[in-house]
C-alpha positions as CSV (number, residue, x, y, z in Angstrom):
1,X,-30.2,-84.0,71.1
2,X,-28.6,-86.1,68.4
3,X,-29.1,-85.8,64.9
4,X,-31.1,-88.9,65.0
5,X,-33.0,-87.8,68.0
6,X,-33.7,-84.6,66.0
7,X,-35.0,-86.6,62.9
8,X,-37.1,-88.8,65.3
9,X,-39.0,-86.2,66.5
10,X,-39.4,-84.3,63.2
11,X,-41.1,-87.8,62.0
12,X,-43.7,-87.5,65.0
13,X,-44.7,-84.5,63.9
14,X,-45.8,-86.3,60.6
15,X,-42.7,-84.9,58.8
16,X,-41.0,-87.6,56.3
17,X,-37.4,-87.4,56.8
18,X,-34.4,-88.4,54.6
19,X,-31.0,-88.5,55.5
20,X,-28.7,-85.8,53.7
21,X,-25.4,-84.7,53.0
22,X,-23.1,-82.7,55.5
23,X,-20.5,-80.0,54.7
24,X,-17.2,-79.9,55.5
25,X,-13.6,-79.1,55.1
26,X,-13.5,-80.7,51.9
27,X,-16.6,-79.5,50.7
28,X,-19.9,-81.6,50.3
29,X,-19.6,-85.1,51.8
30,X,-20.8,-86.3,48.7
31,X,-18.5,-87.4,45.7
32,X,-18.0,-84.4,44.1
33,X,-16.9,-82.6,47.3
34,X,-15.6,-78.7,46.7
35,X,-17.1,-79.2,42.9
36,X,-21.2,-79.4,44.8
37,X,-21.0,-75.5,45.1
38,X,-24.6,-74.5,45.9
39,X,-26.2,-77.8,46.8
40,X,-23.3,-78.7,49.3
41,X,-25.0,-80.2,52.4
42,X,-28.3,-79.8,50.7
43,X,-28.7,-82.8,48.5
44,X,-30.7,-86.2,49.8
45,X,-28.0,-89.7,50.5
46,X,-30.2,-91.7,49.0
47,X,-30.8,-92.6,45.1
48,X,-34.6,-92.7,45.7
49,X,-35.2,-90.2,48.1
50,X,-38.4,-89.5,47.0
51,X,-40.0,-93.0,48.0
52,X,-37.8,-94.1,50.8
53,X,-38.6,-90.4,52.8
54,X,-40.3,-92.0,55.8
55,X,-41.8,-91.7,59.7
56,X,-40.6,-94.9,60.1
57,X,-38.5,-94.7,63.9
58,X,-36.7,-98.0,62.5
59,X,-35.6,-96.9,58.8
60,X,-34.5,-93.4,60.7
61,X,-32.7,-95.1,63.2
62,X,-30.4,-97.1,60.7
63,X,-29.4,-94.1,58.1
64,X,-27.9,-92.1,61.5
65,X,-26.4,-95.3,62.7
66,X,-24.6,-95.2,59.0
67,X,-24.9,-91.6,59.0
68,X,-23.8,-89.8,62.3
69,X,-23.5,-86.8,61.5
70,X,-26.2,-86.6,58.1
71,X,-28.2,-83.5,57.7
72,X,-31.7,-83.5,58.1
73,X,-34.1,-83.6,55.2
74,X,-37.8,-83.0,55.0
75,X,-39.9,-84.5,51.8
76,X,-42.9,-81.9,50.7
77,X,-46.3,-83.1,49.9
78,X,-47.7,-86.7,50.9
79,X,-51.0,-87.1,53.2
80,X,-49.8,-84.2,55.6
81,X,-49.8,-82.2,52.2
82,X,-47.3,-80.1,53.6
83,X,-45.2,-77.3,51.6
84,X,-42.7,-75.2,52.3
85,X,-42.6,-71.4,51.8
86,X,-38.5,-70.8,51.3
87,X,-37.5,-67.2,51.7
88,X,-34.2,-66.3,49.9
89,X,-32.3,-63.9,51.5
90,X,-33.1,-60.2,51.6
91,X,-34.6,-60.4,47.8
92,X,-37.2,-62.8,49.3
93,X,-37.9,-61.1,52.5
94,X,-38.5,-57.7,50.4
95,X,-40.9,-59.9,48.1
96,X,-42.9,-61.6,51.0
97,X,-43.3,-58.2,52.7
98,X,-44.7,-56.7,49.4
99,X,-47.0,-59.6,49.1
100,X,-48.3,-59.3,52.2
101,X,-48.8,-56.0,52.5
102,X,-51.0,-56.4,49.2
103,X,-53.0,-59.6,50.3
104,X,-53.2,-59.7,54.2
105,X,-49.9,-61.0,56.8
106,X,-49.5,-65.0,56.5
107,X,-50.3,-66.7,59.8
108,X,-48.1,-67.8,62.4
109,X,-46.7,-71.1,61.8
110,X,-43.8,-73.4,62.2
111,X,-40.7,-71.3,60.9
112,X,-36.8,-72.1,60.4
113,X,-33.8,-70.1,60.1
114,X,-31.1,-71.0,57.3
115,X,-27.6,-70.7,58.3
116,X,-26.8,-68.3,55.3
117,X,-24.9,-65.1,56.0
118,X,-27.7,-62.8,54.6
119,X,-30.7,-64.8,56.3
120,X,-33.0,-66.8,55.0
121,X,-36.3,-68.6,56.2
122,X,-38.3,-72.2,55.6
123,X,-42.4,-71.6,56.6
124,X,-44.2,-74.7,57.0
125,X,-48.0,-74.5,56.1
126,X,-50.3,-77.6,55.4
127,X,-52.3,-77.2,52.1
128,X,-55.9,-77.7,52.6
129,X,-57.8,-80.8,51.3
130,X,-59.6,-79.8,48.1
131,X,-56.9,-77.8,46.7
132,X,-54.7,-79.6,43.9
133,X,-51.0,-79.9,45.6
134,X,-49.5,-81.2,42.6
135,X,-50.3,-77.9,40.8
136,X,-48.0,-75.9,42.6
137,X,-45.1,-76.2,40.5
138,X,-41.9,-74.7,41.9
139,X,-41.8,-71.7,39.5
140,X,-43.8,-68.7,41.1
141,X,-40.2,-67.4,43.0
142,X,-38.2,-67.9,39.5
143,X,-36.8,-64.2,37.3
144,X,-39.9,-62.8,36.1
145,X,-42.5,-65.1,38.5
146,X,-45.1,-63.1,40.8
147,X,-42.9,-64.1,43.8
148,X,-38.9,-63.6,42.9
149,X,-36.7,-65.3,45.6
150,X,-39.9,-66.8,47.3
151,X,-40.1,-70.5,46.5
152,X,-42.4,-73.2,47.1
153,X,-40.9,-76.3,47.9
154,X,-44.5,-78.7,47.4
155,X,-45.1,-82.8,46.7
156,X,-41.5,-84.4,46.3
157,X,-40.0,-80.9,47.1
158,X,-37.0,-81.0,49.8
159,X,-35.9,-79.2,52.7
160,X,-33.2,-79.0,54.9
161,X,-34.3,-78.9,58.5
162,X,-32.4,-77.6,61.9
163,X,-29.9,-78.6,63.3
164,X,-28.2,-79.3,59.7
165,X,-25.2,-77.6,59.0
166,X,-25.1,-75.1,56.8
167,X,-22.0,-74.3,54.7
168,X,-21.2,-71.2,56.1
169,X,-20.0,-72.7,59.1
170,X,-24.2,-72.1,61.1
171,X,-26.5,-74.0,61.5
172,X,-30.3,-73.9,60.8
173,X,-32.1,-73.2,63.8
174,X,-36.0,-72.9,64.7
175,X,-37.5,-69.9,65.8
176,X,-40.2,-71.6,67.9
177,X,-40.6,-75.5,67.0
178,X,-44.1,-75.6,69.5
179,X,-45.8,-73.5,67.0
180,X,-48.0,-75.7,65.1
181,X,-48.1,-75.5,61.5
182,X,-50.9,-73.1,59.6
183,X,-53.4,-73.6,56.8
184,X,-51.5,-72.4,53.4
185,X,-53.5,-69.3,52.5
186,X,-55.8,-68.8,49.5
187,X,-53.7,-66.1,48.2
188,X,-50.3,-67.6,48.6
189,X,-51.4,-71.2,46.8
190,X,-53.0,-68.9,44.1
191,X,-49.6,-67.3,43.6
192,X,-47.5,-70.6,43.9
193,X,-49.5,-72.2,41.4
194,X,-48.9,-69.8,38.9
195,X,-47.7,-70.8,35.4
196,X,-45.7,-68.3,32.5
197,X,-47.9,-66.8,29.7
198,X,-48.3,-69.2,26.5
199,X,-45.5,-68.9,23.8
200,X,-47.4,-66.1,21.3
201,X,-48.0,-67.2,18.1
202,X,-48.1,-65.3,14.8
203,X,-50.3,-67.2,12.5
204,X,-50.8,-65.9,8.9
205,X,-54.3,-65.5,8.0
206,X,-54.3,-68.0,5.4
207,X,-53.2,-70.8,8.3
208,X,-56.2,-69.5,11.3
209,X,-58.7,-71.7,9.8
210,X,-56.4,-75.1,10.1
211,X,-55.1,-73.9,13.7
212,X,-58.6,-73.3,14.8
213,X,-59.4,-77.0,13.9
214,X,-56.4,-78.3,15.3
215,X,-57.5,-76.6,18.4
216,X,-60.8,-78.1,18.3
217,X,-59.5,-81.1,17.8
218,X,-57.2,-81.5,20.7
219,X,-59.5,-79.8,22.7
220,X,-61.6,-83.5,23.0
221,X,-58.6,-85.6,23.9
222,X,-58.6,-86.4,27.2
223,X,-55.4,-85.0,29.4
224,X,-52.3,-87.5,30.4
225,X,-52.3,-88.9,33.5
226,X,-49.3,-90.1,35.2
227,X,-48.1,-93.7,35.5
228,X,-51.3,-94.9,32.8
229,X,-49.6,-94.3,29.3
230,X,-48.8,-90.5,29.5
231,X,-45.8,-90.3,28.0
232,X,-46.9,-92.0,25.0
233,X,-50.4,-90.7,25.0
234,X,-48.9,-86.7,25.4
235,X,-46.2,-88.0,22.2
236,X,-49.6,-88.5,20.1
237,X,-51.1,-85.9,20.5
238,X,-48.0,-83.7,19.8
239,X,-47.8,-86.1,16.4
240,X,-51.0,-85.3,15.3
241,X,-50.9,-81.9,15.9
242,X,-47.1,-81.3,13.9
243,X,-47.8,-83.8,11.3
244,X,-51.6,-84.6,11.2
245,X,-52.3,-81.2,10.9
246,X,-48.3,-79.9,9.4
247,X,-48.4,-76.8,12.0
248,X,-44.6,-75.4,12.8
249,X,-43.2,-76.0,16.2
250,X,-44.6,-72.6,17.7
251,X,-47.9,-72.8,17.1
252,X,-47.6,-76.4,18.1
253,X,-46.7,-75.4,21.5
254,X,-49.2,-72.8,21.6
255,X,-51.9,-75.7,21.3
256,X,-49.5,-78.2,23.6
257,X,-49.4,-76.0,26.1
258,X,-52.9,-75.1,26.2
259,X,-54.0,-79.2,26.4
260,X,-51.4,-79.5,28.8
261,X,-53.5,-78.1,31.4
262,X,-56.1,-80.8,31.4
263,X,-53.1,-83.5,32.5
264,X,-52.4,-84.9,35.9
265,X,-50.1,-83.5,36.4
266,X,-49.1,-81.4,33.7
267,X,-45.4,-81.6,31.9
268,X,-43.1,-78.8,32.1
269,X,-42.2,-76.7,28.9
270,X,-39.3,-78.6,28.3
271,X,-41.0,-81.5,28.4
272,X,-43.4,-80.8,25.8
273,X,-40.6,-78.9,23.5
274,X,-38.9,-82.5,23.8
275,X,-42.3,-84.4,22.5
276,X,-42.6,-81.6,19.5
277,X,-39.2,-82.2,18.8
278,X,-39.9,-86.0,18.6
279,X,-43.2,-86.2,16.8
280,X,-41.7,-84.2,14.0
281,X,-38.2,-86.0,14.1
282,X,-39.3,-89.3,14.7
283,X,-42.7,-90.0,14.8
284,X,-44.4,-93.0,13.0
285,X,-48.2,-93.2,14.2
286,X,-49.7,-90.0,12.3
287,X,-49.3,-89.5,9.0
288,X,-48.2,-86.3,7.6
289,X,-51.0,-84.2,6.6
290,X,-53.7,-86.8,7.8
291,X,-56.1,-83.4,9.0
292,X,-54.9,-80.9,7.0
293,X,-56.3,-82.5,3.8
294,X,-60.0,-83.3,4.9
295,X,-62.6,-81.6,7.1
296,X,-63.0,-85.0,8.3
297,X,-59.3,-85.8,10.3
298,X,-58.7,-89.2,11.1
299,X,-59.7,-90.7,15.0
300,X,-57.7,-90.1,17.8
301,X,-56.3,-93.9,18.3
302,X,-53.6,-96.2,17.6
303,X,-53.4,-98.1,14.6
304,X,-52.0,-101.1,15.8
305,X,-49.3,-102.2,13.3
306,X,-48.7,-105.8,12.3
307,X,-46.1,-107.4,14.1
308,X,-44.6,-110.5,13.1
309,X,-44.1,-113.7,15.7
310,X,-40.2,-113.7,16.8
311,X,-38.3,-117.0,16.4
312,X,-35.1,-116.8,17.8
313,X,-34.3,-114.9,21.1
314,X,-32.0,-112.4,21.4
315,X,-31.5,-108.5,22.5
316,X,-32.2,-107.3,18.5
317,X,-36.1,-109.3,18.6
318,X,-36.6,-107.8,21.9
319,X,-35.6,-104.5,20.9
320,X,-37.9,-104.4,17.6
321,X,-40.7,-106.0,19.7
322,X,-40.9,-103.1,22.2
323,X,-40.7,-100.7,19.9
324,X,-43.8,-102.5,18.5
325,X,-45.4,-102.5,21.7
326,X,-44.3,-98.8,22.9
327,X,-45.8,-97.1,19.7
328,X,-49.2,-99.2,19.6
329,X,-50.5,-100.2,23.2
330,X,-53.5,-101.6,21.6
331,X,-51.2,-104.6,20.9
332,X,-51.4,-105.4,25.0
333,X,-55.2,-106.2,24.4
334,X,-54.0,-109.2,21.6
335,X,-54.3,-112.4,23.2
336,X,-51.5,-113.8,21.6
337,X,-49.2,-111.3,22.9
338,X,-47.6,-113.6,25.8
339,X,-46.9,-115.8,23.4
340,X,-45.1,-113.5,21.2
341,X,-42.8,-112.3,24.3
342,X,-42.2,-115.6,25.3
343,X,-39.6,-116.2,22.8
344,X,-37.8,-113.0,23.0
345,X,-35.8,-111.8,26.0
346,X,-36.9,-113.2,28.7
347,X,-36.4,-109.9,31.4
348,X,-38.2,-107.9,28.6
349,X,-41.0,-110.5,28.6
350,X,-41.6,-109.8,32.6
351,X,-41.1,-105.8,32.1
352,X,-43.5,-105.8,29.8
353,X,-45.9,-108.3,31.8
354,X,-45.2,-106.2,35.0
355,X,-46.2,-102.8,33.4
356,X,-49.5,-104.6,32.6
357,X,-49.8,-106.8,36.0
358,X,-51.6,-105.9,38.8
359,X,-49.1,-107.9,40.9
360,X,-45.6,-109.5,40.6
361,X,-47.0,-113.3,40.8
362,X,-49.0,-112.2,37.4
363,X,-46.1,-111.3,35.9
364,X,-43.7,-114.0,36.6
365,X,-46.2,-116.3,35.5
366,X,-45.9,-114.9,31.7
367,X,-42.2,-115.0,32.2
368,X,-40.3,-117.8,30.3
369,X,-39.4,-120.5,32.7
370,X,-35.5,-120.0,31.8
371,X,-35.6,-117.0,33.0
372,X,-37.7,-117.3,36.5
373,X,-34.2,-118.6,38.4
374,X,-32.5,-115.2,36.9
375,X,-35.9,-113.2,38.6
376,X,-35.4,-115.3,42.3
377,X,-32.0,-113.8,42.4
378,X,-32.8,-110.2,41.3
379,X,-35.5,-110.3,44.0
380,X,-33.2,-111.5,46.5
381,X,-30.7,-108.9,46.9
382,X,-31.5,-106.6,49.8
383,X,-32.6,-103.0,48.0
384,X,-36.0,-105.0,47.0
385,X,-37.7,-104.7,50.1
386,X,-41.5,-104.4,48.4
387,X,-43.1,-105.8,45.0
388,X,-43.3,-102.2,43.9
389,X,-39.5,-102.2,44.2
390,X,-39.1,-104.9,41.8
391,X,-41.9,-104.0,39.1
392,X,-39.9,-100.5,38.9
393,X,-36.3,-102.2,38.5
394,X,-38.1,-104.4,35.5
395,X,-39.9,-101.1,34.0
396,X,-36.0,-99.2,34.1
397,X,-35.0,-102.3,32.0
398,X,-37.7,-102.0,29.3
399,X,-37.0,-98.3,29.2
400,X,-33.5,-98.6,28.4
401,X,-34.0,-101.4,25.8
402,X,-36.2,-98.5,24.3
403,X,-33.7,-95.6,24.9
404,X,-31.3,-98.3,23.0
405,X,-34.1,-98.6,20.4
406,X,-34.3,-95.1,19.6
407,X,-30.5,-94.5,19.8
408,X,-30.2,-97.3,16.7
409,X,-32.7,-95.6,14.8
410,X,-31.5,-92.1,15.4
């Protein structure tokens, strides 16, 4: 079978495929070639790999028509809720052997074989419904996880499926590919949903009292949920914890961490290091010492600034208005808003209309009319197959004019 006959009849097992890159003399057949090191013949072909991973016989049919000779991936998660348990060499057999020795053998189920010199395995097990797949994180098989050199590659995860080539020259090879694929045991999702022990925080005495109210407070905010706000809701909270309440950055992410649980899903450490780091650095909706000073701390909302009507167009009014807008979303529920936008930028007017717009038609309504010709072309060219397409290309451009906005200020 071809490698396009091989995709094809991963993708009627329900598997989303995406084409990959292929080793070779010259290293990776990507751009960087001898320079990809561990990820040669690993990494997806595709920008957004993550949405265009597909069954679709068509779409698969035209990346190996461009593509010969492409690897093979496999996208994690989606309605088959399918992970991957990846065994890393002899490090991860010894782990999985110890692990199931302690908790029972894992089932038979669909299994391949890496091509790397000291072995290495890809089990396929569907996670069953009920159980949260987006809390299995990735981190269980990291130095000092409960499963070292046993990962779990989960919702958006990748993996490189036979025959790819490997770059040692093998390929990856299935042991049986009739087996069907198993239900993802209790113990194994418990373990691959594991997350690292809180940051410990040594509080003087004289500081438990505010820490415990801070605690209390954040404890009745409501957790971030992505695509509705999150970033900017998880930036508050993180604002009014450092400045409302004036706690240092350690016992901050003692209390981050610990509401980070209750969002969907829930940011990384780094992530919430990054909003700590902003809040105190940057941030302009708490004011400092708004808790510490009264039993009574201030509500958990915006206070919508005053922003004043823009005259003349330009990339500076647009800039200042979406900062407006970023750090008080209240302002969206002004009625006069549209107005306001419609004599700034114009693409800024329809990112800002889109991220609020149930459908594109809304959105281009709200745009100035100067600017609808400049939207008919965008949507022409060929990569915007779908609305959702084109809303995300609008939303990249308000970010940047906010990244921009930021970089200014900084």
């Amino acid at each position: 079978m071809s490698m396009c006959d091989e995709a094809l009849a991963l993708s009627g097992r329900g598997f989303r495929v995406v084409p990959i890159h292929t080793p070779g003399p010259n290293g990776c057949s990507c751009e960087k070639g001898k320079a990809c090191g561990g990820s040669t013949g690993k990494h997806p072909r595709l920008n957004s790999w993550q949405r265009d991973a597909t069954t679709d016989p068509q779409k698969i049919r035209a990346w190996w028509r461009t593509w010969p000779d492409a690897n093979i991936g496999l996208v994690m998660g989606g309605e088959p809720r399918l992970v991957a348990v990846d065994v890393d060499g002899p490090e991860g057999r010894d782990t999985l052997a110890r692990l199931e020795a302690a908790n029972g053998a894992l089932p038979p189920t669909l299994t391949s074989r890496s091509g790397r010199v000291d072995g290495g395995e890809h089990r396929f097990f569907r996670v069953p419904e009920g159980w949260d797949l987006r809390a299995i994180k990735n981190r269980a098989g990291r130095a000092g996880g409960p499963m070292p050199k046993v990962d779990i590659r989960a919702e958006a995860g990748q993996v490189v499926a036979p025959p790819s080539l490997h770059v040692s020259g093998k390929r990856y090879a299935w042991l049986d590919r009739r087996t069907p694929i198993a239900e993802l045991p209790r113990w194994l999702y418990e373990l691959a949903t594991w997350d690292p022990p809180l940051p410990q925080v040594e509080r003087p005495r004289q500081e438990t009292s505010i820490v415990d109210r801070a605690r209390a407070y954040v404890s009745r905010i409501s957790g971030a949920v992505s695509g509705q706000g999150g970033h900017s809701h998880t930036l508050l909270v993180a604002e009014h914890i450092v400045r409302g309440f004036e706690l240092d950055d350690r016992t901050a992410m003692m209390l981050l961490c610990e509401w980070n649980r209750t969002c969907d899903p829930p940011w990384s450490e780094r992530e919430l290091r990054h909003k700590v780091h902003e809040a105190r650095r940057a941030g302009t909706a708490v004011p400092w010492g708004a808790h510490s000073r009264s039993d009574r701390p201030m509500p958990f909302r915006v206070q919508a600034p005053a922003v004043a009507p823009r005259s003349s167009p330009g990339d500076g009014a647009a800039l200042g208005l979406l900062g407006a807008l970023l750090d008080a979303p209240d302002l969206f529920d002004m009625p006069d808003v549209v107005k306001r936008l419609s004599v700034v930028d114009g693409v800024l007017a329809l990112a800002v209309a889109a991220a609020r717009s149930d459908s594109l038609e809304h959105a281009i309504a709200n745009t100035p009319a100067s600017m609808r010709d400049f939207v008919a072309k965008r949507l022409a060219e060929p990569q915007y197959e779908t609305v959702d397409a084109a809303l995300r290309w609008f939303m990249h451009y308000a970010t940047a004019l906010a990244r921009s906005k930021r970089g200014r200020a900084a």
